[in-house]
C-alpha positions in Angstrom: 16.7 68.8 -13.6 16.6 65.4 -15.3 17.2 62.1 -13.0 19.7 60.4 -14.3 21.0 57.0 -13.5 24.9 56.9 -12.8 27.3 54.2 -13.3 30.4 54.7 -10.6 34.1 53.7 -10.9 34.9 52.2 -8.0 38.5 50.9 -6.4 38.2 49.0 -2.9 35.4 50.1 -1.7 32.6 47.7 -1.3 29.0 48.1 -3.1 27.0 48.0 0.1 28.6 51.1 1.5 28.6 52.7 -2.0 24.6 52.2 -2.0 24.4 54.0 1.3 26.3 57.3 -0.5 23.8 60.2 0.6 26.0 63.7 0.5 23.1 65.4 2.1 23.6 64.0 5.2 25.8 65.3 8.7 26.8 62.9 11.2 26.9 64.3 14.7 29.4 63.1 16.8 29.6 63.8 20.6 33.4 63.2 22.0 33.0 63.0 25.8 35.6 63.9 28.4 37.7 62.3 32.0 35.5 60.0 33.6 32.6 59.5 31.7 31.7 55.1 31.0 29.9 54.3 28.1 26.2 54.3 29.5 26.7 58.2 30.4 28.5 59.2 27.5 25.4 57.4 25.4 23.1 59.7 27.8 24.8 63.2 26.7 24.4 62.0 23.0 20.9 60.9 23.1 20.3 64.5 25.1 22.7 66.2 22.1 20.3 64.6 19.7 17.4 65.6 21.6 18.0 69.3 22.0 18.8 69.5 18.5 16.0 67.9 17.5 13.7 70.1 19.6 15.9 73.5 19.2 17.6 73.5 15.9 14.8 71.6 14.1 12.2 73.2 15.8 11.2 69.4 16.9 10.4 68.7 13.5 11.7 64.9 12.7 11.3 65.5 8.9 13.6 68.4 8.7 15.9 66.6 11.1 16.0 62.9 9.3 17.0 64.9 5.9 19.8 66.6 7.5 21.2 65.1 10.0 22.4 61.3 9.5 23.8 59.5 12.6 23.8 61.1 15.9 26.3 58.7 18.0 29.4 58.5 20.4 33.0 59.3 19.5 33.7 57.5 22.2 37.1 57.2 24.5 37.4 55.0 27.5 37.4 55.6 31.4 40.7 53.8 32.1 40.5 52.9 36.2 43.0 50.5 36.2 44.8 49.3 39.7 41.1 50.2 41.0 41.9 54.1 40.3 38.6 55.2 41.0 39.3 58.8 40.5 40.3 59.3 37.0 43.7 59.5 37.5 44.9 57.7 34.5 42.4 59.7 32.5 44.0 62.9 33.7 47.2 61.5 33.1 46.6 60.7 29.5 44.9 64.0 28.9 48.2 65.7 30.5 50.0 63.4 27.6 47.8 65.0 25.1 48.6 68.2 25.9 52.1 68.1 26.1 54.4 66.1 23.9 52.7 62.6 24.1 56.2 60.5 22.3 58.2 62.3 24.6 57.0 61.7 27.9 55.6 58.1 26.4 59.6 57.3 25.5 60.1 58.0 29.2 58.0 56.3 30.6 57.9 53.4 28.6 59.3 50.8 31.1 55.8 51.1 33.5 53.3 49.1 32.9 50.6 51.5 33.4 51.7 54.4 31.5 51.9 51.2 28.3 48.3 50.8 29.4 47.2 54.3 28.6 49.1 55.0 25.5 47.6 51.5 24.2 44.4 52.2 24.8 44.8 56.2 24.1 45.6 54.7 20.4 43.1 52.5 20.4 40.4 55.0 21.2 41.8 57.2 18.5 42.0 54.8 15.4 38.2 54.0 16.5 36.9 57.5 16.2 39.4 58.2 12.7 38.3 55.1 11.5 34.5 56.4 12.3 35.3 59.7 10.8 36.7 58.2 7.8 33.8 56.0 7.1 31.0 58.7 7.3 32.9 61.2 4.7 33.3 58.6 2.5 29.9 57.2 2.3 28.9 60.9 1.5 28.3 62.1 4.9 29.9 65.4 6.5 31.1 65.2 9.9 30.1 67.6 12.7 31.5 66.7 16.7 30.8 68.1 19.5 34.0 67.7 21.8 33.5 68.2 25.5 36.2 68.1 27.8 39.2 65.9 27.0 37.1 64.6 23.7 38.3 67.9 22.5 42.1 66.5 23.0 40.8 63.5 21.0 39.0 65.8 18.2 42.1 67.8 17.4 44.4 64.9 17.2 42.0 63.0 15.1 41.5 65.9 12.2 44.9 65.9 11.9 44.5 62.4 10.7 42.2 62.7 7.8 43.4 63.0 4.7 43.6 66.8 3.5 40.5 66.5 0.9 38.3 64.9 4.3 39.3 67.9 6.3 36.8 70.2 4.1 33.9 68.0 5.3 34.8 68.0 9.0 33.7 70.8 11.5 33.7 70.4 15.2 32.2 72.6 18.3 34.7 72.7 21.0 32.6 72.2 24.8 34.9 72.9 27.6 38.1 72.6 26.0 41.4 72.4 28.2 43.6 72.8 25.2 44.6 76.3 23.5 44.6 75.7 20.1 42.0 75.5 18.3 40.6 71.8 16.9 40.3 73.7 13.5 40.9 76.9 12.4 37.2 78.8 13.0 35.9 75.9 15.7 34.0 77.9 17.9 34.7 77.4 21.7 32.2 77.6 24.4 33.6 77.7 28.2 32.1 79.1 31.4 34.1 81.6 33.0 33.8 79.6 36.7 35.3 76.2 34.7 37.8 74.7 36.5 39.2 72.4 33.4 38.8 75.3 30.6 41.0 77.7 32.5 43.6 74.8 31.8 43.7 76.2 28.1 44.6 79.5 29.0 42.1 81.6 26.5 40.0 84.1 27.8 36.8 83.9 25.4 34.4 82.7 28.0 30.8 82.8 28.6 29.7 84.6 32.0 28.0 81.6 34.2 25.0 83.2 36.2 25.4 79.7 38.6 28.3 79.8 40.3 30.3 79.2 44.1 30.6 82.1 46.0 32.8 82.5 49.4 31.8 84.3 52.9 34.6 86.3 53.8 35.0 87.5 57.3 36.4 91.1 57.9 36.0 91.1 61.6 37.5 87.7 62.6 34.2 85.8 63.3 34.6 82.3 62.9 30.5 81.9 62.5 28.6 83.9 59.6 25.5 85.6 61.1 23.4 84.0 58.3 22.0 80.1 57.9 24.6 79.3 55.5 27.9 77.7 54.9 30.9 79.0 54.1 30.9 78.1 50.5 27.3 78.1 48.5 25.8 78.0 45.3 23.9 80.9 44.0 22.3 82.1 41.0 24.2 85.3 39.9 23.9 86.6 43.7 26.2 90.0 43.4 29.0 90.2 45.6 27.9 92.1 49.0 28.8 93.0 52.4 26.5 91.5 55.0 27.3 92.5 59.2 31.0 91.7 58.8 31.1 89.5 56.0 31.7 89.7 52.6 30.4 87.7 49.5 32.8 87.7 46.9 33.0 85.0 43.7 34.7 81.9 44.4 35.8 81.8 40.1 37.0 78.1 39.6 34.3 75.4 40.0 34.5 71.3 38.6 31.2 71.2 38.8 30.0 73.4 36.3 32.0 71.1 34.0 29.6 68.7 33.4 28.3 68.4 30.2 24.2 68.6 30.6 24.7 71.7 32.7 26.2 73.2 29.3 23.0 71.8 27.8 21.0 73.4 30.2 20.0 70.6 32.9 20.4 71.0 36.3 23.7 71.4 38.4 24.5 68.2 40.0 27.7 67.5 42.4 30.3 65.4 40.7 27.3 64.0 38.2 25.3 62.7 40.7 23.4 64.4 43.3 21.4 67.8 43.0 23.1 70.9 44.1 20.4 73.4 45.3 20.7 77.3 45.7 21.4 77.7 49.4 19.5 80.3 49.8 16.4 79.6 47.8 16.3 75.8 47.7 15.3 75.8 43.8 17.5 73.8 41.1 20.3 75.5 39.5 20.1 75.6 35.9 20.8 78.2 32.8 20.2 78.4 29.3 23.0 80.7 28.7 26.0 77.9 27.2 23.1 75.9 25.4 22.2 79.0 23.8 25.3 79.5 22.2 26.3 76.0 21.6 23.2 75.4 19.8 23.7 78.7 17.5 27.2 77.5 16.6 25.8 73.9 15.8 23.5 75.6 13.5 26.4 77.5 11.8 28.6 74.7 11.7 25.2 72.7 10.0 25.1 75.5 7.5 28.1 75.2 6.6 28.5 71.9 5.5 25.3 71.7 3.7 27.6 74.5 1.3 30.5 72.1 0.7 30.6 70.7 -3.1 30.0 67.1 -3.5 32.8 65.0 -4.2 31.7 63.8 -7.1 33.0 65.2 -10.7 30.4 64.5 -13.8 33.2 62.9 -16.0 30.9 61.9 -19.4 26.7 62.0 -19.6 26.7 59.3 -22.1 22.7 58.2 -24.0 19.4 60.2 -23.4 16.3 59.8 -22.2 15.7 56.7 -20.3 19.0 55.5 -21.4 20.6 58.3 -19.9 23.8 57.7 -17.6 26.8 59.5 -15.6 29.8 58.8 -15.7 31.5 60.1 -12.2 35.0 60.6 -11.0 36.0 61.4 -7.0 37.5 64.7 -6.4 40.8 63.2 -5.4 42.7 60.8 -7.4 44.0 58.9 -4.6 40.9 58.5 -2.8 38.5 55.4 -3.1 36.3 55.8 -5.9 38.3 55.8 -9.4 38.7 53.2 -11.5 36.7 49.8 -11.4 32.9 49.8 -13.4 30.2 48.9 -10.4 26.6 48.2 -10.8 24.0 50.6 -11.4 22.8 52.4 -9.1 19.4 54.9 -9.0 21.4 57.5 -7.7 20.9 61.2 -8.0 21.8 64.4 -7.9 20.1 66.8 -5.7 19.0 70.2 -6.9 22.2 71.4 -4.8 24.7 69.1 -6.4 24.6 66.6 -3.5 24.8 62.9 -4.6 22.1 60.5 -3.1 20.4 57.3 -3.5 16.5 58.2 -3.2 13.8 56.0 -1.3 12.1 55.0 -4.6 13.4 54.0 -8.4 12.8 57.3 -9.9 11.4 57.0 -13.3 13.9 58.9 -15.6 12.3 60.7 -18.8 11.4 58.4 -21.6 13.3 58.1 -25.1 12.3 59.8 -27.5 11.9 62.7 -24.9 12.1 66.4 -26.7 14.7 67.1 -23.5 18.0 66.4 -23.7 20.5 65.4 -20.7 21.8 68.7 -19.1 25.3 68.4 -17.2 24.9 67.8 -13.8 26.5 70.7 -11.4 29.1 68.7 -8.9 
């Protein structure tokens, strides 16, 4: 394919971010849930980036860097105002979300508190549009991966974009308490012992081989005959009948919830401290959610790479080293259309993907027996 250089039409939209234009890229978004501050929900996106760096890319950086673009937070805030130390106002904004959030904002518009949420719900919502926004239209697809209430955030914020965006947005839904779906075909990964995804009311779970399991007496005895209390945590010990006592699957658990035991670390109690098998003293940890969180990342990846760029080849005016493109953005409304910018040395990839390469490529000279051949958009 001949390298061509491309002159753009441009309305509001600043050269700087223009020169960044790279449609081969994905920008990975992680959209944390209730009670998570800004130094933990940095933490589960460095260990997002890592595992995909190490499981989809096979821990090759190379592949990675030409794929994969920013890797970052979609970040919204802990709110524990009046010293609410237990996430109250996050769970009451997440109830908002779920339900009609102008309705019951209406009614409550007189406290203080309840102003406090819905400003900074709105706040934290423009941000991550605003973010979204930003990466499609430097070139970049967006992919997020919405744990917990970030889910609540993800499906409110797609229905932001504009339509023509929407094609180059995909999400993985982590724990979701809602029903519906971010997006029609978002894939949603939930452990059947998950306390917050039974909120949704779906029943497409994945079978947790960690989970909290109950003594039951059937004799009335007030001690079990065992070293163990009442309540332990087990890895997929089946349920059994032990001199009076039963062992039956206690199904809802908030501590499964967290977001690194989906990605495989170690069960921890509320975050924090280790949780060990009672029985056997070892770590709890599985592979199971990871495994298919990755494999849907990977789809999701593959998917975007497909989309068409947004770029139309209007006019190929000159040849050879005078050769140029004249471009026009898929949607007339949208930010590139009418106003000559510099020139760029941008290309088109074999794929069709517009991007500015590392080095000045040197374009054929003139006189050159080839001639310019259309570019595929």
């Amino acid at each position: 394919m001949k390298l061509l250089f491309l002159v753009f039409l441009f309305i509001l939209y600043p050269l700087t971010a223009f020169s960044a234009i790279d449609e081969r890229k994905i920008d990975v978004y992680f959209a944390n849930g209730i009670k998570t501050n800004e130094g933990n929900a940095s933490a589960n996106t460095d260990l997002l980036r890592l595992v995909i760096v190490s499981e989809t890319y096979n821990g090759n950086l190379n592949n990675f860097d030409k794929s994969i673009g920013d890797v970052t937070e979609a970040y919204n805030s802990t709110h524990n105002m009046f010293a609410d130390e237990d996430g109250g106002f996050d769970l009451l904004e997440s109830f908002y979300q779920l339900t009609n959030y102008q309705e019951y904002y209406d009614a409550w518009v007189s406290n203080m508190s309840h102003r406090m949420i819905r400003t900074a719900h709105d706040r934290d919502l423009d941000t991550q549009v605003k973010a979204y926004k930003e990466s499609i239209k430097s070139g970049h697809k967006v992919l997020v991966v919405a744990h917990s209430q970030g889910n609540l955030f993800t499906y409110e914020a797609y229905r932001r974009l504009d339509g023509w965006m929407q094609d180059y947005f995909e999400a993985v839904s982590v724990a979701s308490p809602r029903h519906d779906l971010i997006k029609e075909g978002t894939p949603r990964i939930s452990w059947h012992n998950d306390l917050v995804a039974h909120i949704g009311l779906y029943d497409d779970f994945v079978t947790n081989p960690v989970r909290v399991t109950k003594w039951v007496s059937l004799d009335g005895s007030r001690t079990p005959p065992f070293e163990s209390p009442m309540h332990t945590y087990d890895f997929q010990v089946p349920t059994g009948v032990f001199d009076g006592w039963v062992h039956i699957d206690f199904r809802y658990d908030s501590n499964v919830h967290a977001f690194s035991f989906y990605m495989g670390e170690e069960l921890k109690r509320e975050g924090s401290a280790l949780i060990l098998n009672t029985f056997t003293h070892d770590t709890l940890r599985t592979d199971d959610a990871k495994d298919k969180i990755l494999f849907e990342i990977g789809r999701k990846i593959t998917l975007l790479e497909s989309r068409s760029s947004q770029w139309n080849i209007r006019q190929i005016i000159g040849c050879g080293c005078n050769t140029r493109a004249i471009l026009t953005h898929i949607e007339p409304t949208a930010h590139l259309n009418n106003l000559v910018a510099d020139i760029h040395p941008m290309l088109f990839h074999g794929s069709g993907k517009l991007y500015k390469p590392m080095t000045k490529p040197t374009p054929p000279c003139i006189g050159s027996r080839e001639t310019p051949t259309a570019l595929q958009s």
